[in-house]
Phi, psi and omega in degrees: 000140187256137197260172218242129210223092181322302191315306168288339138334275152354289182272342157283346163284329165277337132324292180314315197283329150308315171316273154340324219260321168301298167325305162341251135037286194308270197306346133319307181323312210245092200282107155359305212251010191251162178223164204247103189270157147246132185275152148274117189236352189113327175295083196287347212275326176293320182283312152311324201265342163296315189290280156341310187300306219284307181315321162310320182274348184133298171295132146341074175277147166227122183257084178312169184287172180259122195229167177303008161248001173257111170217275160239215229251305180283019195249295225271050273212320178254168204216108167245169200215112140351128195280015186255341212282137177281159180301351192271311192307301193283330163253036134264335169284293217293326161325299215282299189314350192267334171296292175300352149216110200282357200258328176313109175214040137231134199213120163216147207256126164303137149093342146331335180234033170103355176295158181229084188280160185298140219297343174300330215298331208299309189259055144262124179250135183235116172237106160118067165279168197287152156276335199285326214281306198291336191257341189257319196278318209101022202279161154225121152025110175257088176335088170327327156270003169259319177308344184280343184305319211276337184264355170269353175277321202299166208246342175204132161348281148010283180281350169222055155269279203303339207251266222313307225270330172273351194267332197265006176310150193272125197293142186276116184259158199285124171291133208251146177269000000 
């Protein structure tokens, strides 16, 4: 018979709760609640293969239906982002979305220039919004290796709000005489 020792007690109790406690952590990290829309543009094989990575990781996926603004990979072109979705969330989607659809070159946080969309929109990643909606905004072409450099350094959601908000600044043109 083996004797009841407080002392081992303790320390398996401080253990689990490390353990745990580290799960714990991660899985905040990767928030329930923001969910991840994918347009169909047709690359079902890329849309499965996103759909997966992310549902692995955790994240929500929604495949809206398909209507008359999803039509392909160059019309459906932007990536808008919820002023909410946390920086663990965006770096963990937006890499894969961008690898697995290389045409994505607009990126904007909903509700940056005074728009006010439904409250879901906020903890929303929408990857393959219209060109027309991004050509309406005024967007401008975001370079994809740089933005992924600039979303893997940032240090807070906060900063690369602020990198989106200036890269979507309306470009200064030559004065004219």
């Amino acid at each position: 018979m083996t004797s009841f020792s407080a002392s081992r007690l303790i320390f398996a109790v401080l253990f689990l709760l490390t353990v745990f406690s580290t799960t714990m952590v991660y899985a905040a990290e990767l928030p329930a609640t923001v969910t991840v829309e994918i347009a169909d543009v047709g690359k079902s094989k890329e849309l499965k293969e996103l759909v997966t990575l992310l549902e692995a990781k955790g994240i929500k996926t929604v495949i809206p239906p398909a209507n008359i603004r999803i039509v392909d990979e160059q019309t459906n072109c932007a990536v808008w982002i919820g002023k909410n979705v946390p920086l663990t969330a965006l770096q963990t989607v937006l890499p894969e979305a961008i690898r697995l659809y290389p045409y994505l070159k607009f990126f904007y946080i909903v509700g940056e220039r005074g728009e006010v969309p439904p409250e879901a929109f906020h903890r929303t990643i929408h990857i393959g919004g219209s060109i027309e909606a991004a050509l309406y905004k005024k967007l401008n072409v975001i370079d994809r290796q740089e933005f992924l450099k600039t979303l893997a350094a940032a240090k807070s959601v906060e900063e690369l709000h602020g990198y989106l908000l200036e890269k979507n600044r309306a470009l200064k043109t030559a004065p004219t005489e």
